[in-house]
C-alpha positions in Angstrom: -2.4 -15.1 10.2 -2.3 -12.1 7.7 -5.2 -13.3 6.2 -7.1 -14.3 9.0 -6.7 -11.0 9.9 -7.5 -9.3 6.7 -10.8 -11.4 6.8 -12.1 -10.4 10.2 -11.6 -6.3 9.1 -13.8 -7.3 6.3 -16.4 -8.9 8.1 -16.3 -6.2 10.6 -17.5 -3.7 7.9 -20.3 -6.0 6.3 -21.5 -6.0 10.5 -21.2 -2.4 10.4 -18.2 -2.5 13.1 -15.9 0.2 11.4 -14.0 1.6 14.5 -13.4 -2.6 15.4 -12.4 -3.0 11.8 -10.2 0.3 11.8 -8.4 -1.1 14.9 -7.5 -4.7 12.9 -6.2 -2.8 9.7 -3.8 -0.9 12.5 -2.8 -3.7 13.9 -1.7 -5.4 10.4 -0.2 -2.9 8.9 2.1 -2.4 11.5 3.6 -5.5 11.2 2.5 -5.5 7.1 3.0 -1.9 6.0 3.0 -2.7 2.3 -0.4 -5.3 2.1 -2.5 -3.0 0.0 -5.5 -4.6 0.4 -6.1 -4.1 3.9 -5.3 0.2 3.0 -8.6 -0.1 1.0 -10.6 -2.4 3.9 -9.3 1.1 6.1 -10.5 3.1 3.4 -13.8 1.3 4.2 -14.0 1.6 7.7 -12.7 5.8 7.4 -15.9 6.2 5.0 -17.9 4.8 7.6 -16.8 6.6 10.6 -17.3 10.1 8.3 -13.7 10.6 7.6 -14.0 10.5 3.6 -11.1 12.6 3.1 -8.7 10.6 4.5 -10.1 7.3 3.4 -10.1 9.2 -0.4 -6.6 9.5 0.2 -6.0 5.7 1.4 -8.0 5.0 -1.8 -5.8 7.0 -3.9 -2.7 5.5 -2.5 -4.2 2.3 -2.9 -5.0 2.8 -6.5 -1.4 4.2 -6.9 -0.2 0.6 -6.2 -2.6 -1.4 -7.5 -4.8 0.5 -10.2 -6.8 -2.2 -10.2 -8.7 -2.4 -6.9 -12.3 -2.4 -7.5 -12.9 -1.8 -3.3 -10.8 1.7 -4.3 -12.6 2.6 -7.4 -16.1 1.7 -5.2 -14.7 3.8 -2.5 -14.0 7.0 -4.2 -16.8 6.7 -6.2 -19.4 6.9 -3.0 -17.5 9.2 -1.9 -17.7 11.6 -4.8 -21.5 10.4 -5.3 -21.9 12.3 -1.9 -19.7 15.5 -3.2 -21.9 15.6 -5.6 -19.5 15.5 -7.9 -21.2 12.7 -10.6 -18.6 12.6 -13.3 -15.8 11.3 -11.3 -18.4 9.3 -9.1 -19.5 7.6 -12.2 -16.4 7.5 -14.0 -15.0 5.1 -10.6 -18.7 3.1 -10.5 -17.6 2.4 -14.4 -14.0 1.2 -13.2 -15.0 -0.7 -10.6 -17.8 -2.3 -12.8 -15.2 -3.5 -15.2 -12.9 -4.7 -12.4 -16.1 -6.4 -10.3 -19.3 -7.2 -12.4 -20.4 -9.9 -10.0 -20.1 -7.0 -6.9 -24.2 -6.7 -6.4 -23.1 -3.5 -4.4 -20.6 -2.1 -7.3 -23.5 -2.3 -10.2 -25.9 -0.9 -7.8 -23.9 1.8 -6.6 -23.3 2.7 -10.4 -26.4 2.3 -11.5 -27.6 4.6 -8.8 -25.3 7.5 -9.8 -26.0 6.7 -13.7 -30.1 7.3 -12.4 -28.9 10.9 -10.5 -27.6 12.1 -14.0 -29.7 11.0 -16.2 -33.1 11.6 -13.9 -33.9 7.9 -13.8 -31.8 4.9 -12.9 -31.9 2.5 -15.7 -33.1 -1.4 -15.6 -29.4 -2.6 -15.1 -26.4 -0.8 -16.8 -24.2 -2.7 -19.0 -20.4 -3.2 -19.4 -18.4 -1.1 -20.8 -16.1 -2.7 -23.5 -13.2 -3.2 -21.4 -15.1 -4.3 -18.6 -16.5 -7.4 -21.7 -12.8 -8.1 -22.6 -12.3 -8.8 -19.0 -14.9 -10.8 -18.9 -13.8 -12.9 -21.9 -10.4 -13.2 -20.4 -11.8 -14.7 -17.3 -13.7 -17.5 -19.7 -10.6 -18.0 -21.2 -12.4 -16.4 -24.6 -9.0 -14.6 -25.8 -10.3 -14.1 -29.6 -13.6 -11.9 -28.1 -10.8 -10.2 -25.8 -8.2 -9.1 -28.2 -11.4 -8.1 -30.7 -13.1 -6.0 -27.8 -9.8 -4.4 -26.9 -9.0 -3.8 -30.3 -11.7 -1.7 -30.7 -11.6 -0.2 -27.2 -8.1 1.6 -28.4 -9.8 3.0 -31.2 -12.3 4.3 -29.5 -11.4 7.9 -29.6 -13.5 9.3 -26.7 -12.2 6.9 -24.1 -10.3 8.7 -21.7 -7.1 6.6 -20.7 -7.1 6.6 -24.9 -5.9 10.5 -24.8 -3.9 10.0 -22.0 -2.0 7.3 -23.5 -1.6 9.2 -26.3 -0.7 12.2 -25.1 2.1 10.2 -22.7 3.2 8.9 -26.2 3.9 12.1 -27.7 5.5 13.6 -24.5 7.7 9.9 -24.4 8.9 10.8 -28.1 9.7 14.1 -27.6 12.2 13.0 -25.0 13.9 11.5 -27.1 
């Protein structure tokens, strides 16, 4: 089955079997060229076989249909960790924490590249606000969501708050 299928790629990365897993994503997606998830477990396997700039482009892809796959956000931000290139390595570690805060290796991976910023890595790193409203969604706490997301739109240095802003403006002038 798909998802017997889909399982065994996965389990073939935690093994540290990335060619074997590589070979299963194949094999699904040409019969299921469209299951997004098992773009990202290829995305895994690339990363591990040192091809990290075509699985950044799987994970791109993979974000472009589903913007929110934590493996994706993970993905790109080890592979920008090991660019060097913090800021976008961190800014995926922060997605992927919101999306995942239970994924031992997502808070670790972040609070890794939070340490190579700052000099030190601190105790544990916390959620960001949207990552809490997700939270509260998930526990079914929608009066701590709406408040949390309430303030996260007027929160003026958020980043996806001048892009939406900036995509209302350009949406208005069209007009």
């Amino acid at each position: 089955s798909l998802r017997g299928q889909y399982e065994e790629a996965a389990r073939l990365i935690r093994v540290s079997r990335p060619a074997d897993a590589r070979d299963v994503c194949i094999r699904i997606l040409q019969t299921f060229p469209r299951h997004v998830a098992t773009y990202a477990v290829l995305g895994q396997a690339l990363v591990r076989l040192g091809r990290r700039d075509e699985a950044a482009n799987l994970f791109y892809r993979v974000l472009g249909a589903d913007p929110e796959s934590a493996a994706a956000h993970a993905g790109l931000a080890g592979i920008h960790e090991r660019r060097q290139a913090l800021d976008e390595a961190l800014w995926h570690y922060q997605r992927a924490y919101e999306l995942a805060p239970g994924d031992v290796d997502v808070r670790e991976g972040y609070r890794r590249a939070v340490g190579l910023r700052d000099g030190a890595a601190p105790e544990r790193v916390t959620l960001t606000r949207a990552g809490l409203a997700r939270l509260y969604l998930r526990g079914g706490l929608y009066t701590r969501a709406v408040w949390e997301l309430r303030l996260l739109l007027e929160d003026r240095r958020r980043l996806d708050h001048h892009r939406r802003r900036r995509h209302l403006r350009g949406h208005h002038r069209r007009r």
